[in-house]
C-alpha positions, 0 to 999 in steps of 0.5 A: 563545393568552392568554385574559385574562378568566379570571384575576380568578376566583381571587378567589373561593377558599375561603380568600379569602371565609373571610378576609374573612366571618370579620373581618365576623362577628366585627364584627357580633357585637361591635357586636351585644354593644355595642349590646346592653350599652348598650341594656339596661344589661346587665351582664356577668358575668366570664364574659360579660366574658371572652367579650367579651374573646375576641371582641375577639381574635379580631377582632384576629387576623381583621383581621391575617390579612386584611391581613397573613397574605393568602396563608398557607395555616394548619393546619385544627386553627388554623380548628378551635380558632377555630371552637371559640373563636367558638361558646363565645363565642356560647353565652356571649352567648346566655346574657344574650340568645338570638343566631342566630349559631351559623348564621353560624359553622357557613356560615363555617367549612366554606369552610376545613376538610375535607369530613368535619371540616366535616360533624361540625362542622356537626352540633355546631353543629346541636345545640348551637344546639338545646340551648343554645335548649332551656335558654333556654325556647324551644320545640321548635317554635321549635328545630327551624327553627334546627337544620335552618337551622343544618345546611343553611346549613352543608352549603351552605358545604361544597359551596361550598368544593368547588366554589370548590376545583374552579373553582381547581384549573382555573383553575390547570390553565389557567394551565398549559397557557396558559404551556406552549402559549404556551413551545411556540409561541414556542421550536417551529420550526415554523409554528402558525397558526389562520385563520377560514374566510376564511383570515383568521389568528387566531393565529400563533407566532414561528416564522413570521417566523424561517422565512419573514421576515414577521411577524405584523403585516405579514400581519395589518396590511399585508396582506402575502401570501406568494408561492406558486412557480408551479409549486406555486400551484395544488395548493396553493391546491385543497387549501385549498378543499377543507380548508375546504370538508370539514369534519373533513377534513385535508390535506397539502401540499409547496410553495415559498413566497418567502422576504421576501429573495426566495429560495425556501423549501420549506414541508410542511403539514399542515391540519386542518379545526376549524370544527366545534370552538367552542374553536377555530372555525378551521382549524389548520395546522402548518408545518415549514420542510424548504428543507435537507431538501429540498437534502439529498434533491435531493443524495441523489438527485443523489448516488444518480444519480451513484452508480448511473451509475457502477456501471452505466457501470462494465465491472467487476461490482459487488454486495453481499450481506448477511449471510446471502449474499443480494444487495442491490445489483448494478450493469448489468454483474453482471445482465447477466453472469447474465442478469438484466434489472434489480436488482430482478429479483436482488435476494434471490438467492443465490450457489447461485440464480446458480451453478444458473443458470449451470451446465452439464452439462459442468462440472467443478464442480458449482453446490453447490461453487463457491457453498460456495467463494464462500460461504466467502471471504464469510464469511472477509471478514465475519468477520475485517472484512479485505477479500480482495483480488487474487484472480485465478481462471479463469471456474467454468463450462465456456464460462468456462473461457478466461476469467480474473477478477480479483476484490476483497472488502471488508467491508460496515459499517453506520453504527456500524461493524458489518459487515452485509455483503460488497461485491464487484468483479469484473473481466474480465481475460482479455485482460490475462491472455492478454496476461500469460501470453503475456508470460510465455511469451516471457520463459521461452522461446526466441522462435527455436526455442519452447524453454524459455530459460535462465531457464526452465532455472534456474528448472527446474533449481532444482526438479528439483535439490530434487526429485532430492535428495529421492527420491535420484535421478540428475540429469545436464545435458547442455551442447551447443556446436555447432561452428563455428556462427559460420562457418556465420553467416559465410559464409551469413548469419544467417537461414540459421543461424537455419534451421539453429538450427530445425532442429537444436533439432527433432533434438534434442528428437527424438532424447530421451524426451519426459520430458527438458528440452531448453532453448536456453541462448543463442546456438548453446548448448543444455542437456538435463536428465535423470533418468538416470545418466552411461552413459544420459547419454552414450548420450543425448549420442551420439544427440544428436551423431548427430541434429545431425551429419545434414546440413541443406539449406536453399534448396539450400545443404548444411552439415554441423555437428557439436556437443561435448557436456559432462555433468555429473551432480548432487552434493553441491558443486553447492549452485545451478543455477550450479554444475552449469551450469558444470560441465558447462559446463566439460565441453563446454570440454575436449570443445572441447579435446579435438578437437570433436565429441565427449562428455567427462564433467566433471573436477573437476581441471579445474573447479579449474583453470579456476575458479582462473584465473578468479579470478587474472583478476578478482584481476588486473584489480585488480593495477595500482591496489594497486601489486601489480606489479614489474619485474626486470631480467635482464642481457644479457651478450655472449659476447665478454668477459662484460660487460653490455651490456644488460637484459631487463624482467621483471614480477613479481606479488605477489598478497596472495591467491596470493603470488608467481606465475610471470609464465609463470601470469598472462601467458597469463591476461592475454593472454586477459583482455586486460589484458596490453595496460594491463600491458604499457604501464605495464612499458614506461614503467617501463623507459624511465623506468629505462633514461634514469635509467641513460643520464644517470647513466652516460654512458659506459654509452650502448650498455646496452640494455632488451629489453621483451616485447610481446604480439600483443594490443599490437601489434594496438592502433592506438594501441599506436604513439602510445603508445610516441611518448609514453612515449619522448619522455616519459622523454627515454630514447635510442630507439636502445637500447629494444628492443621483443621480439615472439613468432615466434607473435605476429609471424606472426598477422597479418605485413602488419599487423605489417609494417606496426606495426614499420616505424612503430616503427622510424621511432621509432629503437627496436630489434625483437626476434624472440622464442622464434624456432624455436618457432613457424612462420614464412615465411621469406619474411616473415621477411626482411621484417620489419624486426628487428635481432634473433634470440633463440634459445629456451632449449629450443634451447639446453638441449640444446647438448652433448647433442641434436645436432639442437637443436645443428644447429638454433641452427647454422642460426639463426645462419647465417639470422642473419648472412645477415640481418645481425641480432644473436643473443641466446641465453635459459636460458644455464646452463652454461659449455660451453653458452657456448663451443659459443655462441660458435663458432656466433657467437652475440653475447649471451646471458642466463640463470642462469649469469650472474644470476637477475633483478635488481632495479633496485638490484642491476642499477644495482651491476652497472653502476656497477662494470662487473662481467664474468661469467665465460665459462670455468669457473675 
């Protein structure tokens, strides 16, 4: 608000007026002396003269500070020596003629001293006056009004200066505050407005074009009102009438009003009724413009909706606590959960409050030491500002207990990051629990028979091997086989196995003390562990075989089935559950062995056998790839004349971990493993590819032969023919002369199927040979049937020549089937020379042993060729 009209009032200030009356003073005064001087012809004396001198001086000076020196501010010592100056010079001129002029000096010079220095020289004045009077002759009735003239005229300048001093310190302070209100009005945000009683505005401040885009102008000029929203117009309206209408009265009012662009703006107004007050005679209303606020409170709420709907829609149990442990904020599903009907209702409540109110007189726990537990993890998150998390825990309370949690805690920070509480969320997981442990279960136990499985056992196992270790006790397993389970299987079906496994697991587990683990192991297996020695074992083991052997009937159907048992007892080699299983593993094997239906104890030797072979297997099957096979080449020598008629392949190993091995130590191994049917094939392309080297180098050799040994497991193979068909057409060797030799044992495994292999191989135009012949049990019925073109006699027959005179009957009759037949004899481990003469009265064409040569190698073998070599038939 501008009040222009009081600005000229400075004018009138102490110093202003003293400036001006003091340079008409010493005017007058001069002008006085002149006249006086030129009216009486007065003549002045040095002194009088220098006090005229003096006057015009400060003339000088008063008129220089009139015009020059308008706005300095001089010492009061200055105003003092002037003063001083200007009363001499009065006194001096009074002399010639008496001047009144001490009256004017002493109503001048308190406009610019201090109330104390103007008050004593005003009283200087005073008495000087009324002396110099005195020395002049003037009486003192005469001097007395002049003195108290003198003295009051000079107080009345005093308190002129005061009051001129007052009006400008206020006029000043109004400046002040003029220009604050005036800077606070036009930087403020909000709306300042003063209306008359009409409404009418007054006054105004920028703001309320910056807030509502209409200017003071076009509201005062244009008429322009704001618009109201409809639905705030009326409310407001009444509180204005009722502002206007109570005097002293104030009003508070939350409204829309459209902004000039046409969107609506949110005002808060605060409105004071100042009528009554004549500075203001108006009413004053304050303005803030709170649209944001506004938005942001919506969004709050919006936001704060939200969030309470998904607390409350939320299944899981969401709260918060303080952090003396009370709760502050809960969802529907917490209150629900304790009992409660609305937040409010829990809200200061503590863990202990919930805990005594849930609790039960069959609870396990009391309240007390739940709430301390829950108090307790609370604190741990409070206090280390980490949450805890994926806890999973069953319900505390007895019509909790089938029930399972899982809970999380995070800590609580405020806005600078303090922690100042908990939050907590809790779920109900008992049917993914039940589900879990349900899962669990199946995974650890046998779904046939509910019995712990083999993970369940090695993870057992693990545990009880620790455990007999540390309390130095006994640990014996117990590994059961039954026997001949798969013909049971075969015969009657597998859903009568499976009613046989039931059963037999029940007598099992009957037949122990209820402190022995019994575990199915898989298949028809099943493994018992026991804290006992090897005597309780085995006296444990016979029950077991007396319980199984019992008979079983099911829909009518009887079956009787026996089990071997293996036990193995705990000791310092076994460093894993593996390594006691297979031990007594191992043990159930040589019960197996050892006739079935038996208990056999394990034997190290036997474990060092059994694990040596199984690592030959593995060393085996990688034997081919490394280039770790051979062959040899052991001559076929007919007993006629001792020239070589032919080879037999041997194979050879060289294994970089076990050396030179016996082709009679992997053969078996390979014929278990299956690997003898790859090995066989690449022997049997080695010695094709050899045998055609050596028929085209040394055509006149045409008749040599080469006898190549194939197992039972080849010859089973479908594809074994179409093998052969291409490695000998590959080779380009002369069919005629490849001999395929074949176990009396392997031929006789399965003779219509054999029959039926050899004949296919004997369209080929290969040669057969039957094997080790005596040693097995063939039908001679079958055995006039296969279509061989040789007998080979076994060494063990043949070392007895000379000295069993049964084995020496025995190769007479083979060779009396043989010539029956019509096929060649080949005789094994010839070793001596009367061995060969009994040979050939018998009529035994070839024979092949160490007497002629041990195994040779393909260079050597080829030197036998190149020079026709013959062996010796007679010792020289």
């Amino acid at each position: 608000m501008k009040t222009p009209h009081i600005r000229g009032i400075d004018f009138f200030a102490g110093r202003v007026i003293f400036r001006t009356v003091s340079l008409l003073l010493y005017a007058a005064l001069l002008f006085n002396v002149v006249v006086l001087v030129y009216d009486s012809k007065l003549a002045l004396s040095p002194l009088g003269l220098g006090a005229v001198i003096i006057l015009t001086g400060l003339l000088g000076v008063s008129f220089v500070r009139y015009f020059w020196f308008r706005e300095t501010i001089f010492k009061e010592a200055i105003y003092l020596c002037e003063m001083a100056l200007a009363a001499c010079v009065i006194v001096v001129l009074a002399s010639y003629h008496p001047m009144p002029w001490l009256i004017a000096i002493a109503g001048i010079f308190p406009l610019v001293l201090r109330t104390r220095s103007a008050v004593i020289a005003i009283s200087v004045l005073a008495i000087l006056g009324y002396f110099l009077g005195h020395e002049l002759g003037a009486s003192t009735v005469d001097l007395l009004p002049d003195f108290f003239a003198t003295a009051c005229i000079g107080w009345l300048s005093v308190l002129l200066a005061k009051t001129l001093n007052l009006n400008r310190v206020s006029l000043h302070q109004a400046h002040t505050n003029e220009r604050r209100f005036n800077a606070i009005a036009r930087v403020t945000r909000h709306i300042f407005i003063i209306t008359d009683a009409r409404f009418k505005i007054k006054f105004a401040n920028p703001a309320l074009q910056e807030v509502i885009g209409y200017s003071i102008d076009d509201i005062i000029r244009n008429a322009m009102k704001p618009v109201l929203h409809s639905d705030d117009e009326a409310e407001h309206k009444d509180k204005l009438r009722e502002l206007r209408d109570t005097p002293h009265s104030t009003v508070f009012s939350r409204h829309r009003t459209r902004h000039k662009d046409g969107h609506w703006i949110w005002l808060e107004t605060r409105g004071y009724n100042m009528l009554h007050d004549a500075a203001i005679n108006g009413l004053v209303f304050s303005i803030e413009d709170i649209t944001l606020r506004k938005e942001a409170e919506q969004k709050l709420l919006e936001e704060t909706a939200l969030l309470r709907a998904v607390l409350d829609l939320n299944p899981s149990m969401i709260y918060a606590k303080d952090n003396e442990g009370r709760f502050t904020i809960s969802n529907q599903s917490f209150q629900k959960r304790f009992g409660f009907d609305s937040e409010d209702e829990l809200r200061g409540k503590t863990a202990l409050d919930l805990c005594q109110k849930m609790a039960g007189s069959n609870d396990e726990l009391p309240p007390e030491e739940i709430a301390d537990e829950i108090q307790r993890q609370d604190l741990q998150v409070m206090q280390s500002g980490q949450p805890l998390q994926d806890l999973e825990v069953r319900g505390f309370w007895r019509q909790d207990m089938d029930r399972w949690f899982h809970t999380s805690k995070y800590p609580l920070p405020d806005v600078k990051g303090q922690t100042i509480g908990v939050l907590g969320v809790t779920r109900d997981i008992t049917k993914r629990k039940k589900t879990e442990l349900q899962i669990e279960y199946q995974a650890m136990h046998d779904m046939l028979t509910d019995l712990p499985n083999r993970r369940f056992l090695v993870n057992t196992l693990s545990t009880a091997m620790e455990t007999s270790r540390q309390r130095q006790s006994s640990l014996t397993m117990l590994f059961c086989d039954l026997d001949f389970f798969k013909s049971v299987n075969d015969t009657h079906g597998h859903d009568f196995g499976d009613q046989c496994l039931i059963e037999i697991s029940k007598r099992i587990v009957a037949a122990l003390p209820a402190g022995d683990f019994v575990a199915r192991f898989g298949g028809n297996e099943f493994v018992i562990l026991t804290n006992s020695s090897l005597a309780e074992a085995t006296i444990k083991a016979n029950a077991i075989m007396a319980a199984v052997s019992e008979r079983l009937i099911f829909d009518n159907v009887v079956v009787k089935i026996q089990t071997s048992i293996g036990i193995a007892q705990l000791n310092a080699s076994h460093q894993s559950p593996a390594d006691l299983i297979r031990d007594a593993d191992a043990a159930m094997y040589q019960a197996k062995e050892r006739g079935r239906n038996r208990t056999e104890i394990y034997d190290a030797a036997l474990q060092s056998k059994t694990t040596k072979d199984a690592r030959m297997d593995v060393a085996l099957r990688f034997a081919l790839e490394r280039n770790e096979l051979s062959v040899a080449y052991q001559p076929k020598v007919l007993l006629a004349d001792g020239s070589v008629q032919g080879f037999e392949l041997l194979l050879r190993w060289n294994s970089p971990e076990y050396g030179l091995i016996s082709p009679n130590e992997f053969i078996p191994i390979a014929e278990t493993s299956g690997m003898v049917v790859p090995i066989g094939m690449w022997a049997m392309e080695q010695a094709c590819k050899q045998l055609a080297a050596w028929q085209q180098q040394y055509p006149e050799m045409g008749n040599l032969t080469m006898a190549i040994n194939v197992s039972m497991r080849q010859l089973l193979q479908t594809s074994f023919f179409s093998q052969v068909r291409d490695i000998l057409n590959s080779s380009g060797v002369i069919p005629q002369m490849v001999e395929l030799e074949l176990t009396e044992t392997s031929a006789m495994a399965n003779p219509l199927q054999t029959m039926e292999n050899l004949s296919m191989l004997k369209k080929l135009g290969v040669r057969l040979a039957l094997d080790d012949f005596g040693t097995g049990y063939s039908s001679l019925a079958y055995l006039q049937k296969l279509p061989i073109d040789i007998l080979k006699i076994d060494k063990a027959f043949v070392r007895g020549i000379g000295s069993n005179q049964s084995d020496t009957e025995i190769i007479r009759l083979m060779m009396a089937l043989a010539q029956t037949l019509n096929l060649q004899t080949t005789a094994e481990g010839v070793e001596t020379f009367e061995q060969i003469q009994e040979l050939k009265k018998m009529g035994c064409n070839l024979g092949q042993g160490f007497l002629f040569s041990a195994p040779l190698t393909a260079q050597e073998a080829e030197a036998l060729i190149d020079t026709s070599h013959r062996f010796p038939l007679v010792l020289v």
